[in-house]
KESE-936349 format. One record per residue: residue number from 1; x, y, z of N, C-alpha, C in turn; residue in one letter. Coordinates in steps of 0.02 Angstrom, whole numbers, always signed. Example, Ala and Ser with C-alpha at 12.3 -4.5 7.8 and 13.67 -1.06 7.14 Angstrom:
% KESE-936349
   resi       nx       ny       nz      cax      cay      caz       cx       cy       cz   resn
      1     +660     -284     +390     +615     -225     +390     +660     -165     +390      a
      2     +642     -112     +354     +684      -53     +357     +645       +2     +394      s
***
This chain:
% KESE-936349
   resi       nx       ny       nz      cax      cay      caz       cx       cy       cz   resn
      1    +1379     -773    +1806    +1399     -741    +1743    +1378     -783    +1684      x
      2    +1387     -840    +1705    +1381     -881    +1654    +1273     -878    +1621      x
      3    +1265     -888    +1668    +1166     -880    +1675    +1135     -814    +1615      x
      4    +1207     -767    +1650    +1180     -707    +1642    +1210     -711    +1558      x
      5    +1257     -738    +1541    +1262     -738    +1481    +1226     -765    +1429      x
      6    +1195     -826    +1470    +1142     -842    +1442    +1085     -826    +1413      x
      7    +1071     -794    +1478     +995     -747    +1455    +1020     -674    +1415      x
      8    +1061     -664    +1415    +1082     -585    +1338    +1069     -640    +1272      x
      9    +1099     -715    +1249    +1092     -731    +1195    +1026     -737    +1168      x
     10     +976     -768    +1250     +908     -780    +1216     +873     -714    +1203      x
     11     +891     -671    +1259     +841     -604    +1240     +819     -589    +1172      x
     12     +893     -560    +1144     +893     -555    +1063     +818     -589    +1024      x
     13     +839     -635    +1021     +794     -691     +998     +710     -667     +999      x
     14     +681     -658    +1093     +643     -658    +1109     +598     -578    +1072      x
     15     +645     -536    +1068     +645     -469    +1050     +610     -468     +972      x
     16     +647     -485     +952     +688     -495     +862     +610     -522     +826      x
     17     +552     -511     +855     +494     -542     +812     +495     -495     +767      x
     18     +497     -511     +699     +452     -488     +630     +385     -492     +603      x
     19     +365     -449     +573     +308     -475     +545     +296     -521     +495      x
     20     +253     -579     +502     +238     -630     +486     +186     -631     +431      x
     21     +114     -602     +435      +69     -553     +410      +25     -520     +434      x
     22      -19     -469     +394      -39     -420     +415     -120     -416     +399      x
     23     -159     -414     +409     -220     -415     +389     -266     -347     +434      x
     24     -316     -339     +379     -385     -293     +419     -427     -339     +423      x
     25     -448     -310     +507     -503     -350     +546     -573     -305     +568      x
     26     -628     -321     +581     -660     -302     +615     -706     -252     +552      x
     27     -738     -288     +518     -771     -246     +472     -837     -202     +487      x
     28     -832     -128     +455     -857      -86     +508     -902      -45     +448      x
     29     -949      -26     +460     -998      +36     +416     -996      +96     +466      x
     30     -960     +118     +514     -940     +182     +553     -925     +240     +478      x
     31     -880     +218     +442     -868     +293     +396     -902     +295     +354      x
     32     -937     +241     +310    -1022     +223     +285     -992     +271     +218      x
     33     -916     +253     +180     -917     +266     +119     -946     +245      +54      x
     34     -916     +157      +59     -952     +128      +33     -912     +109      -28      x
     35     -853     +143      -62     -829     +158     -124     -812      +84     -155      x
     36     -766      +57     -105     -757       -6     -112     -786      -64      -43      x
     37     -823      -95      -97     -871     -133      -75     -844     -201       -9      x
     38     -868     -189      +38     -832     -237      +89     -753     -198     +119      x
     39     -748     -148     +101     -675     -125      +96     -649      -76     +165      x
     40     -681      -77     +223     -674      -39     +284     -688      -73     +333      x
     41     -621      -60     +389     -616     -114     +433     -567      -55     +496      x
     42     -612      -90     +540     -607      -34     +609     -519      -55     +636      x
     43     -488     -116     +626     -422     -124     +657     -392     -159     +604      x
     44     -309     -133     +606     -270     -207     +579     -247     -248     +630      x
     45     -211     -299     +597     -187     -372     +651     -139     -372     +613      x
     46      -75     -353     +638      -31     -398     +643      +22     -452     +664      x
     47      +12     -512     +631      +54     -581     +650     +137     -567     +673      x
     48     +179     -588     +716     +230     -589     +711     +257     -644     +721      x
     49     +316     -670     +698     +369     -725     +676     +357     -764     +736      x
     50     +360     -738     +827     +361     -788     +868     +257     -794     +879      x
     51     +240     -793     +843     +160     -831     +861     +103     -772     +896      x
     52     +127     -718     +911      +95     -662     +941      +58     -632     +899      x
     53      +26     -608     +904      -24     -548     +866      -24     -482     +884      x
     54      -37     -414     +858      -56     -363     +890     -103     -349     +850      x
     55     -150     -295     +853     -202     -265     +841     -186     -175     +844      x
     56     -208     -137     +797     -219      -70     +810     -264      -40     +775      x
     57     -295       -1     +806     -381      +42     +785     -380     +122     +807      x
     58     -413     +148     +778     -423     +220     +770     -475     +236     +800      x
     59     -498     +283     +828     -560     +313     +872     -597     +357     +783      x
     60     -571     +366     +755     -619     +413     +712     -574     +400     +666      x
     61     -548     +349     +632     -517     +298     +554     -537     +240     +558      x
     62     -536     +235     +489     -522     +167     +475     -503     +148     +415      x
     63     -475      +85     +395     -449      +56     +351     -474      +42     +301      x
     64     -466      +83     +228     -502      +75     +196     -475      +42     +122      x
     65     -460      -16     +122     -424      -46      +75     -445     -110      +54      x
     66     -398     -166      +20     -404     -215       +7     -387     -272      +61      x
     67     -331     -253      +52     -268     -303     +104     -209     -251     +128      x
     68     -173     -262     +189     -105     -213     +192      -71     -263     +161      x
     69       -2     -214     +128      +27     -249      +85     +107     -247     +134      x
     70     +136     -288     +128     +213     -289     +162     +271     -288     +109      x
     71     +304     -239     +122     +373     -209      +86     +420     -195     +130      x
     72     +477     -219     +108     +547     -190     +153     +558     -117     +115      x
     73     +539      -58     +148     +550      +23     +112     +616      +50     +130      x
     74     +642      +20     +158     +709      +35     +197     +779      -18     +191      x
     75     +765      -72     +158     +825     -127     +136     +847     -129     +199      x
     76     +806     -142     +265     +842     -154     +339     +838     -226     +343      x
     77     +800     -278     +287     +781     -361     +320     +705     -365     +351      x
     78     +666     -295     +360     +614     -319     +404     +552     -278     +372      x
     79     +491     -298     +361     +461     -294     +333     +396     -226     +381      x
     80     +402     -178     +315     +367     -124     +345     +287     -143     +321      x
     81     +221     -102     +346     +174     -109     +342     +134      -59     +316      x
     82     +104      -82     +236      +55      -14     +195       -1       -9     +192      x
     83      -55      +14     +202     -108      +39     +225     -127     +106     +185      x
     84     -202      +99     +195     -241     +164     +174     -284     +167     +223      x
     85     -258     +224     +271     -303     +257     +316     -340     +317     +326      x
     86     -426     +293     +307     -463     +364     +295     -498     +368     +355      x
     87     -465     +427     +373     -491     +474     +453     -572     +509     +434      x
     88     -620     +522     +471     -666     +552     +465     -677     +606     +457      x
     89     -636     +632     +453     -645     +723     +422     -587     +739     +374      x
     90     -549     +690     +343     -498     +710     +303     -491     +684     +238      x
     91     -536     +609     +243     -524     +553     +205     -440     +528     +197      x
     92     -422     +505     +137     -400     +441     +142     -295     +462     +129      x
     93     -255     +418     +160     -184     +431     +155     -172     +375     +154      x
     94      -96     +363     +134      -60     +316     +143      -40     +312     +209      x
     95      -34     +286     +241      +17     +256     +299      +43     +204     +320      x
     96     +120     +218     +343     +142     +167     +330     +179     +138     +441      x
     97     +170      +90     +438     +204      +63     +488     +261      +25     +498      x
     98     +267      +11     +566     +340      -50     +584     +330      -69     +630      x
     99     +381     -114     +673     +377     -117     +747     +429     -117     +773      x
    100     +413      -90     +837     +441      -61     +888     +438      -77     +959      x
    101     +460     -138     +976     +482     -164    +1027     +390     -184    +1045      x
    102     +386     -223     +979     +321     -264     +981     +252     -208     +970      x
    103     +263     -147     +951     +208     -109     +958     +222      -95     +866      x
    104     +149      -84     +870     +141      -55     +797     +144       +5     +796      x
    105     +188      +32     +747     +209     +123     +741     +214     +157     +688      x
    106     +171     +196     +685     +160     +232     +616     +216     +280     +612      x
    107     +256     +263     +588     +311     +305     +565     +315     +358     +482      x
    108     +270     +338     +437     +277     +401     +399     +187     +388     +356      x
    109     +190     +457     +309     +119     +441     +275     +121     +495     +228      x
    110      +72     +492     +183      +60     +556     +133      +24     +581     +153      x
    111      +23     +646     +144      -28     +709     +156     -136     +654     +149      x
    112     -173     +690     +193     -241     +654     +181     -257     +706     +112      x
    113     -304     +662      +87     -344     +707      +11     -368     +776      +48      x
    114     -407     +766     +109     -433     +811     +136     -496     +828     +147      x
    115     -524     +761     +126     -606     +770     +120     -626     +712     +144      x
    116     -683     +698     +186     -714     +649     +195     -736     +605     +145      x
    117     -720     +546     +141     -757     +505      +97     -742     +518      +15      x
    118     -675     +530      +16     -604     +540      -43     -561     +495      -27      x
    119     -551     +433      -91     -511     +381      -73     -445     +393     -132      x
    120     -409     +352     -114     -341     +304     -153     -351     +228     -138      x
    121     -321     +212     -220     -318     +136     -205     -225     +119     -244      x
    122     -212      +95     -200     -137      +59     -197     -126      +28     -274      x
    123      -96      +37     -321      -68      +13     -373       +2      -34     -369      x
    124      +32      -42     -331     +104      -54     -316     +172      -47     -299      x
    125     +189      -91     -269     +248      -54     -236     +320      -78     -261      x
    126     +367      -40     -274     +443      -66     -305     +488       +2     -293      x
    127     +540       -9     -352     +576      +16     -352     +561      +61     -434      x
    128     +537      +80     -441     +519     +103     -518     +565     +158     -544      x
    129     +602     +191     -516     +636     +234     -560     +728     +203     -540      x
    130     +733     +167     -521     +789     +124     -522     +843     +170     -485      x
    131     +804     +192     -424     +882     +237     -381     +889     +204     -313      x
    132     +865     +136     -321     +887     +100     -247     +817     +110     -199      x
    133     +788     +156     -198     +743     +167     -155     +670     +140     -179      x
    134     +619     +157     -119     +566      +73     -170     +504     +149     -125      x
    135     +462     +133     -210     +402     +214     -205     +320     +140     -191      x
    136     +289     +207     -150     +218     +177     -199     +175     +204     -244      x
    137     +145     +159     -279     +127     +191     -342      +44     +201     -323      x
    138      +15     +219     -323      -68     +230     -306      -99     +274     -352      x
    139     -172     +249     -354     -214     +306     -398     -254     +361     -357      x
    140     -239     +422     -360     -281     +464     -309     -348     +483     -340      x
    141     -399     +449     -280     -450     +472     -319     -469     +437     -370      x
    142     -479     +363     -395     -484     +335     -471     -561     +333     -472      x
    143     -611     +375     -442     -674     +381     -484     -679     +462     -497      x
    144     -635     +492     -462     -641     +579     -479     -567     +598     -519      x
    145     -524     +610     -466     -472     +650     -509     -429     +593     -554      x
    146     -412     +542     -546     -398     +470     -578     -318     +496     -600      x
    147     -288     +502     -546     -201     +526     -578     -173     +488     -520      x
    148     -127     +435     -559      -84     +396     -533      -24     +431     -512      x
    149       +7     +420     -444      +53     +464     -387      +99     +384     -386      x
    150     +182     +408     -373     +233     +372     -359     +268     +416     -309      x
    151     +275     +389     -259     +303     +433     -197     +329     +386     -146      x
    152     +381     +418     -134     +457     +366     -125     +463     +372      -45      x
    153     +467     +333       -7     +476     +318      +79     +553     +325      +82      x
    154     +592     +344     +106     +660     +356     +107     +691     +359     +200      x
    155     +715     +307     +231     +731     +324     +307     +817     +341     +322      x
    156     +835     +372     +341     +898     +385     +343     +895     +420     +388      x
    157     +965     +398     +438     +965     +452     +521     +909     +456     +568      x
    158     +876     +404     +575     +818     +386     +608     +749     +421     +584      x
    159     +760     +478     +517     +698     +504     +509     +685     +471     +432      x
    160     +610     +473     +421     +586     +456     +379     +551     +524     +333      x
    161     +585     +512     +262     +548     +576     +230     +514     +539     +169      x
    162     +450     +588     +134     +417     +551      +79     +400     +609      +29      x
    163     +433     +591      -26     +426     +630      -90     +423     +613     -137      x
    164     +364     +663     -164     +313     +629     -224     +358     +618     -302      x
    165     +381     +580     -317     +409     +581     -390     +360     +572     -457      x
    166     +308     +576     -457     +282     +584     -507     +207     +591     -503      x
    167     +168     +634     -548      +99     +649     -537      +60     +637     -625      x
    168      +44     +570     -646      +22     +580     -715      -51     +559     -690      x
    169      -81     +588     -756     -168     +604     -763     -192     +549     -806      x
    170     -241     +523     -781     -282     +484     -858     -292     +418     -831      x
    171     -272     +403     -758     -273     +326     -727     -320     +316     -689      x
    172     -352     +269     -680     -381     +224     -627     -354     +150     -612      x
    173     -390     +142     -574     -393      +52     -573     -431      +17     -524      x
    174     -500      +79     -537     -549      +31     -480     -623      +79     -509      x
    175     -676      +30     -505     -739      +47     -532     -775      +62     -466      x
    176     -829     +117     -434     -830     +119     -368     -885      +72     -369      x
    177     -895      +52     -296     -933       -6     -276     -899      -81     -284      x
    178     -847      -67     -306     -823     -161     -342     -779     -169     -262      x
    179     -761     -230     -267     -746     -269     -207     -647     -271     -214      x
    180     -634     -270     -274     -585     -274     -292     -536     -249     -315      x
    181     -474     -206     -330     -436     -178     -372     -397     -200     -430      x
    182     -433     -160     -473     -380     -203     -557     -339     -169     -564      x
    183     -308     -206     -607     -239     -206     -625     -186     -202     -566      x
    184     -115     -162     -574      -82     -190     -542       -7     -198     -549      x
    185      +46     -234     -526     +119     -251     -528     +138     -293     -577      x
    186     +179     -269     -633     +208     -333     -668     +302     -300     -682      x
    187     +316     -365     -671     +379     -358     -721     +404     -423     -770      x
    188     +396     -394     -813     +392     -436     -874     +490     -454     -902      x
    189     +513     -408     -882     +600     -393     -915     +631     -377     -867      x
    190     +594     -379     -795     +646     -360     -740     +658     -285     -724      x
    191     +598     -260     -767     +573     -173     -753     +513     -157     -718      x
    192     +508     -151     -658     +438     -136     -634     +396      -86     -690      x
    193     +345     -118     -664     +272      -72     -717     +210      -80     -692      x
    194     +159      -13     -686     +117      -41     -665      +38      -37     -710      x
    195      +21      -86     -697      -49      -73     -742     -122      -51     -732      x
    196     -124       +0     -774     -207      +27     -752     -232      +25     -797      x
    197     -299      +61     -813     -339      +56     -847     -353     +137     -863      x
    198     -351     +171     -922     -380     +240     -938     -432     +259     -904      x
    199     -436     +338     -900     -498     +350     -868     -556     +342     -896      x
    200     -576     +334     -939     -635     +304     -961     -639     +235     -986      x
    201     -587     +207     -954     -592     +129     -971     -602      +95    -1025      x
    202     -581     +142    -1067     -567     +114    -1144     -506      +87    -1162      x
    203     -454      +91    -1150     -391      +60    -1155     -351      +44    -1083      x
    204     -295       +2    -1098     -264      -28    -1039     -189      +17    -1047      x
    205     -151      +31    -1010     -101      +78    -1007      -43      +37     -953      x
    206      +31      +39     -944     +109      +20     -942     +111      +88     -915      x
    207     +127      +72     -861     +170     +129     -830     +250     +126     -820      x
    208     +287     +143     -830     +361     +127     -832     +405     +177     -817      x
    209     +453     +194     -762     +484     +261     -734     +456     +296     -767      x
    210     +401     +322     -727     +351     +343     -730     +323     +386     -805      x
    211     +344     +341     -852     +328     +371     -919     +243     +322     -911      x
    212     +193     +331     -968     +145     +288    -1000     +137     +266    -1059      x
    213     +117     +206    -1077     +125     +189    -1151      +47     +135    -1148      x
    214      +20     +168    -1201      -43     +113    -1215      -20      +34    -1234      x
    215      -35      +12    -1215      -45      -64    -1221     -104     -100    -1250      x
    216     -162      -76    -1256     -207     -117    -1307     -273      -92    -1266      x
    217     -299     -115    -1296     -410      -85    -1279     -419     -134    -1215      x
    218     -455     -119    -1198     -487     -122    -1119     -544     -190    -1141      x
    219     -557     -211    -1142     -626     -269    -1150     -656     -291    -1093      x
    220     -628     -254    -1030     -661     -287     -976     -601     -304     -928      x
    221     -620     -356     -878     -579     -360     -821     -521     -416     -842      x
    222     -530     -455     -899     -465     -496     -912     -426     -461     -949      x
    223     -426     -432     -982     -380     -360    -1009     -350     -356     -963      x
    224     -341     -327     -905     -315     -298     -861     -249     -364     -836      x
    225     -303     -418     -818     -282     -494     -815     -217     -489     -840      x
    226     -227     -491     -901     -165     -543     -967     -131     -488     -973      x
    227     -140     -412     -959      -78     -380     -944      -25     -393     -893      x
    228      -64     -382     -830      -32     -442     -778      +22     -489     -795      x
    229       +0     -559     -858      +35     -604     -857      +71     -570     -912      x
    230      +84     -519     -925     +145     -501     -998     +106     -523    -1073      x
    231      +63     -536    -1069      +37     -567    -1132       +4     -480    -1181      x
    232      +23     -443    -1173       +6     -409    -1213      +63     -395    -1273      x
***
């Protein structure tokens, strides 16, 4: 009894891995978009707390982003996994993961654009309209339709639902072909906000429950920068 009590305390333990981090691996020209430069990768990897790794890949997706980004969407302690996964006949969604007795599990996502070789790029993730629950903010489309989306992950009763709270027009935050995504997350007063750039890249724009407010002319990629650091 005693043995056996033993081994219930360590199990826990053995079980209980988190994710540690998350990265895309395996860089691939299979969906041969191209939009963002270096930006498609046939698997992610993710690290967990006891030293393990997993890996997961798509027969006809792939990952078409920067970095996955890690957020607790659920205030459970454990860190969920965000992604942009563009399938080959649908193009590009959010999806989001967890784990599950060491397996990676796609548990919720947004609708795909619906077109091959139609992206989103991730703007940030919080709590922006201040009701406890934490959205992401993304630009759909920032070289065509360029309208920044906030749409909220919500898990309760073992199901996960996702609804869009806001749809404004006039955003980007990525030039196609660039390697990188501008602008981005700030909180300057302890108010999430996120920063893009107009659609014609003439001014820099504050997004704030989900209102917009210009912030000053665009000059290029440190604009975007020194919004970042609050200096506007």
């Amino acid at each position: 009894m005693r043995i056996a009590a033993a081994l219930f305390a360590i199990f826990p333990q053995i079980c209980a891995a988190d994710v540690s981090f998350a990265r895309y691996v395996d860089p691939t020209d299979a969906y041969g978009h191209g939009a963002l430069a270096g930006g498609e990768y046939a698997a992610l990897e993710v690290g967990l707390t006891d030293g393990r790794s997993l890996r997961l890949s798509y027969p006809k997706a792939v990952f078409e982003d920067t970095e996955p980004r890690l957020a607790d969407l659920d205030a459970d302690g454990e860190m969920e996994i965000i992604t942009v996964v563009s399938t080959f006949d649908q193009g590009a969604r959010i999806q989001v993961f967890d784990l599950e007795e060491s397996v990676i599990r796609p548990i919720a996502s947004t609708a795909p654009i619906g077109t091959r070789h139609r992206w989103l790029s991730i703007a940030g993730i919080a709590d922006f309209d201040g009701n406890g629950l934490v959205e992401v903010a993304f630009v759909d489309r920032p070289h065509l339709a360029k309208v920044l989306r906030f749409v909220e992950f919500d898990h309760q009763a073992e199901l996960w639902t996702v609804t869009s709270k806001a749809a404004l027009e006039g955003h980007t935050n990525h030039r196609i072909g660039e390697s990188a995504i501008s602008g981005g997350l700030r909180s300057c007063d302890g108010t999430p906000e996120v920063i893009t750039a107009n659609a014609n890249w003439s001014r820099v724009l504050a997004t704030r429950r989900y209102e917009t407010r210009d912030i000053g002319p665009y000059d290029g990629p440190q604009s975007l920068v020194s919004a970042l650091d609050c200096e506007d």
